[in-house]
C-alpha positions in Angstrom: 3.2 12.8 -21.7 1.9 13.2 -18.4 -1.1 14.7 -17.0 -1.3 17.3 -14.9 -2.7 16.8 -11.4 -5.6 18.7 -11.4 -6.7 17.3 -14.9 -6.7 13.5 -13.4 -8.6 14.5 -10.4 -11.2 16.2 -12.8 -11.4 13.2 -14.4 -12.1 11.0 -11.4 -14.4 13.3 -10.3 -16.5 13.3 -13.7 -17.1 9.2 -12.7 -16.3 8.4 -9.4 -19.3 9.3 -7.0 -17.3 8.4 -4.4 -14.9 11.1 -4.8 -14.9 14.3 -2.5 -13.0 17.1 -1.3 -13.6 18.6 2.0 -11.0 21.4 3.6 -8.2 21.1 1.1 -8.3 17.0 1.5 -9.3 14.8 -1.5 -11.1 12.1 -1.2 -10.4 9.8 -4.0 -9.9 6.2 -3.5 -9.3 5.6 -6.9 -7.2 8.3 -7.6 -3.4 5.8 -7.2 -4.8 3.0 -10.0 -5.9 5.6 -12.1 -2.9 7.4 -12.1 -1.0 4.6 -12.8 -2.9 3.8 -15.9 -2.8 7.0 -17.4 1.2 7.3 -16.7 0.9 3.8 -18.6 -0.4 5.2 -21.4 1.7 8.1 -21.4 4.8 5.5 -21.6 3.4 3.8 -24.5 3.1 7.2 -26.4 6.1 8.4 -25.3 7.7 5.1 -26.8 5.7 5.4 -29.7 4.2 2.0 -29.5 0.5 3.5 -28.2 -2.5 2.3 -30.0 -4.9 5.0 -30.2 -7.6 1.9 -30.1 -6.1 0.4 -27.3 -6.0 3.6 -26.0 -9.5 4.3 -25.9 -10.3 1.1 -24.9 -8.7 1.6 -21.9 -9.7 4.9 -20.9 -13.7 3.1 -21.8 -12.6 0.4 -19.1 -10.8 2.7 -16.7 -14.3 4.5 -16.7 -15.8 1.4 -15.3 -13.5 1.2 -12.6 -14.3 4.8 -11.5 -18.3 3.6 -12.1 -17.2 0.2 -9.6 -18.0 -1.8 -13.0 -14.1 -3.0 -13.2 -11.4 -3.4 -10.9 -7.5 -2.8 -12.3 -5.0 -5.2 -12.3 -1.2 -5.0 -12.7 0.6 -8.4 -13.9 4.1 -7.5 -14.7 3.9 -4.5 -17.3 0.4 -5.1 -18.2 -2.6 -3.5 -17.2 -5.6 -5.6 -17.2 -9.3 -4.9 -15.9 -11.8 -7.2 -14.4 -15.4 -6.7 -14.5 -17.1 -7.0 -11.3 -20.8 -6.6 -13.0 -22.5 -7.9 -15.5 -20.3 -9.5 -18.1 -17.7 -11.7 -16.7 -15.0 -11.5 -19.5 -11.9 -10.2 -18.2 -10.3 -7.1 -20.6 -7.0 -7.3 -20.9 -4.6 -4.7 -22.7 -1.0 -5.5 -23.2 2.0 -3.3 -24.1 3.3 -4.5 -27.8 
């Protein structure tokens, strides 16, 4: 399962107020990390080990990153978020 281009950079776009395009160029910092997470999840369905609960966890977290709530972390093939606001918990989501 993998998104289509366009359909990722909507999605940044919906949350990241950073994000811009300007002649042709995007502007979207956050655009690699998030990627990467949604190709994550797209292995994990393909596999069929994804957790729809997990899932939507971290599609809720990768929404903080786009609001600067969260940074993403890669360890190994784990993707884990930190919360740079508020709460200081880290969340954490590992492959099964």
């Amino acid at each position: 399962m993998m998104m289509h281009k366009k359909d990722i950079l909507d999605f940044i776009r919906r949350y990241d107020e950073n994000f811009g395009l300007q002649d042709n160029i995007y502007y979207a910092t956050k655009a690699f990390k998030t990627n990467s997470v949604i190709n994550y999840l797209g292995e994990l369905k393909d596999n069929d080990v994804l957790d729809y609960e997990e899932a939507e966890q971290i599609f809720e977290l990768l929404v903080k990153y786009l609001r600067n709530e969260a940074d993403v972390i890669w360890d190994r093939d784990r993707v884990m978020f930190r919360m740079l606001k508020g709460d200081k918990a880290n969340a954490e989501a590992e492959e099964n």
